[in-house]
Each structure stands twice: as C-alpha cells, then as structure tokens.
C-alpha positions in Angstrom: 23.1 7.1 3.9 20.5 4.9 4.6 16.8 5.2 2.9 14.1 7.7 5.1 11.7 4.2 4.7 14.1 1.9 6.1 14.7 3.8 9.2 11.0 4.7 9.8 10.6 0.9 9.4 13.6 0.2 12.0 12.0 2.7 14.4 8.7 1.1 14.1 10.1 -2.1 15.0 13.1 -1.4 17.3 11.2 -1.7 20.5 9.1 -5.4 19.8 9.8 -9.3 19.2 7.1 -8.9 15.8 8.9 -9.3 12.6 8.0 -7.4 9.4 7.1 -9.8 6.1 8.6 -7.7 3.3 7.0 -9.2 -0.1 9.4 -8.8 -2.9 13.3 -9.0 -2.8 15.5 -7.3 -0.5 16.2 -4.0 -2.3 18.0 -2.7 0.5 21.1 -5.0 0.1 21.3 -6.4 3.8 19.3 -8.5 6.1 17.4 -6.9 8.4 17.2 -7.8 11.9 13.5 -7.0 12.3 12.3 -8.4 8.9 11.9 -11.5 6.6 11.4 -11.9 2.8 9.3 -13.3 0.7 11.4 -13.0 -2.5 9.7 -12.9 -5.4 6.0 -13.8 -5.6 3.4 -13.8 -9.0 0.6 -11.3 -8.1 -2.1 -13.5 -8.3 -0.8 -14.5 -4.8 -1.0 -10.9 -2.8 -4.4 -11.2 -1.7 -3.8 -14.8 0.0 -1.2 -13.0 1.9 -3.2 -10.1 2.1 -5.9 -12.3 3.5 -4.0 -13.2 6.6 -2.2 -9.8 7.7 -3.3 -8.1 10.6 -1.7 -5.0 9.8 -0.2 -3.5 6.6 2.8 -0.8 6.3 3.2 1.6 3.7 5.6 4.4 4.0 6.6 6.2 0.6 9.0 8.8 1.2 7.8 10.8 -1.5 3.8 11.2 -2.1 2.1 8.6 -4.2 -1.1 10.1 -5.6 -3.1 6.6 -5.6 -1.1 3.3 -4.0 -3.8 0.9 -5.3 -1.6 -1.7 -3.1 -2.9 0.3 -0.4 -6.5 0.3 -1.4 -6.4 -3.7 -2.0 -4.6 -3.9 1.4 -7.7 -2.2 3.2 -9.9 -4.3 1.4 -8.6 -7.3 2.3 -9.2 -6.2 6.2 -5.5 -5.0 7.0 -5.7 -2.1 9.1 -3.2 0.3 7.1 -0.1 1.9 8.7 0.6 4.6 6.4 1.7 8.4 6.0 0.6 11.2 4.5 2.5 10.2 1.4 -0.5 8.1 0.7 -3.1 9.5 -1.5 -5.4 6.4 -1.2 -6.1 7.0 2.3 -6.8 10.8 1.7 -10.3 9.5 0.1 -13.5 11.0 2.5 -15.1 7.6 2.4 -13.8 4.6 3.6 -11.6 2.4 1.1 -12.3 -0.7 3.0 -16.2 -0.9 2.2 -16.1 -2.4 -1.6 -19.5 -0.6 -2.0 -17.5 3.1 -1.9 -15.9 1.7 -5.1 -18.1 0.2 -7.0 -18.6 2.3 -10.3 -15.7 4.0 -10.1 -14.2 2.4 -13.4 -17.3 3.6 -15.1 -17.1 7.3 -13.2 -13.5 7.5 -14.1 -14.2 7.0 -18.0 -17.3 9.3 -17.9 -14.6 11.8 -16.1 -11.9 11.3 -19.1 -14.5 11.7 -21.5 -16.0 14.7 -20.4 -12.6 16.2 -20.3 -11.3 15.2 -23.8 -14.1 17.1 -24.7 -13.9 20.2 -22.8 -10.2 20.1 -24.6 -11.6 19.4 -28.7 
C-alpha cells in the first residue's frame, strides 16, 4: 500500500515537467519519477532554500495542530500548498506578515502562566 501523501504528491505532479525538491532522505524507499532529494541537510540551511522556493507543499495525512515548518515556509515568501491537516494555516491573520507574530512567545508564557494558576 502506498502512503495517502505520496499519492497526493504523485497526483499533484503527474500532469507537469516541474519536479518536486524533497529536503531530507527518501523515506519512501524508491526514487520518484517526479521528485529529487536533498538528503540530509543541518537546519540552519532551510531558510536559504526556503528563500528561493516559489511554492511550498505540505500534506500531513493526519492533522498537525501547529507545522511551524509551515509558518517559517510562509515567511520566507512560499506560497503554501497545504490541507486542512495544517493547523498553522487555520490562524485568522496572515502567517506571512512577521508583525502578526511578534509577541507571541511572550503571549504564549502569559497564557501558560495564567493557566498553572487557574489549576494551584
């Protein structure tokens, strides 16, 4: 049986000459006629990929509540191909505008702190 991603990928790709970059091994066991591999790569190098995408593809099969892959992806300028696996993109402001996100790591604390104390 072959994974629900791999076909939605094949699908997405069956019917043009552009070839997917897949960052990270090949976890699927076989070369795929529509896409090439990075390998391995330290990530401190994702953004200077990210950097020159046009487009970035993220399919979970199951739903992923953040995907901050995702979030770094639309930052960068990649318009995101996603599902609605992607809880990143379910945000009602736009993850691509650094401005929506600034103070969240202080929001988040305030958030965690208010609840450990709603729970003493």
């Amino acid at each position: 049986m072959k994974p629900k991603v791999l076909e939605n990928l094949r699908i997405y790709f069956e019917n043009t000459d552009k070839k997917l970059l897949m960052i990270g091994k090949n976890i699927y066991g076989e070369e795929l006629e529509f896409a090439e591999y990075t390998g391995f790569i330290p990530y401190e190098e994702m953004p200077a990929y990210l950097n020159r995408a046009k487009n970035f593809i993220y399919l979970p099969r199951w739903p992923e509540p953040q995907g901050r892959v995702v979030v770094e992806a639309a930052l960068c300028g990649c318009n995101l191909i996603t599902n609605e696996n992607v809880g990143a993109t379910s945000f009602d402001f736009d993850i691509a505008d650094k401005v929506n996100l600034e103070g969240a790591i202080e929001e988040f604390w305030q958030y965690i702190n208010v609840k450990i104390k709603e729970n003493k």
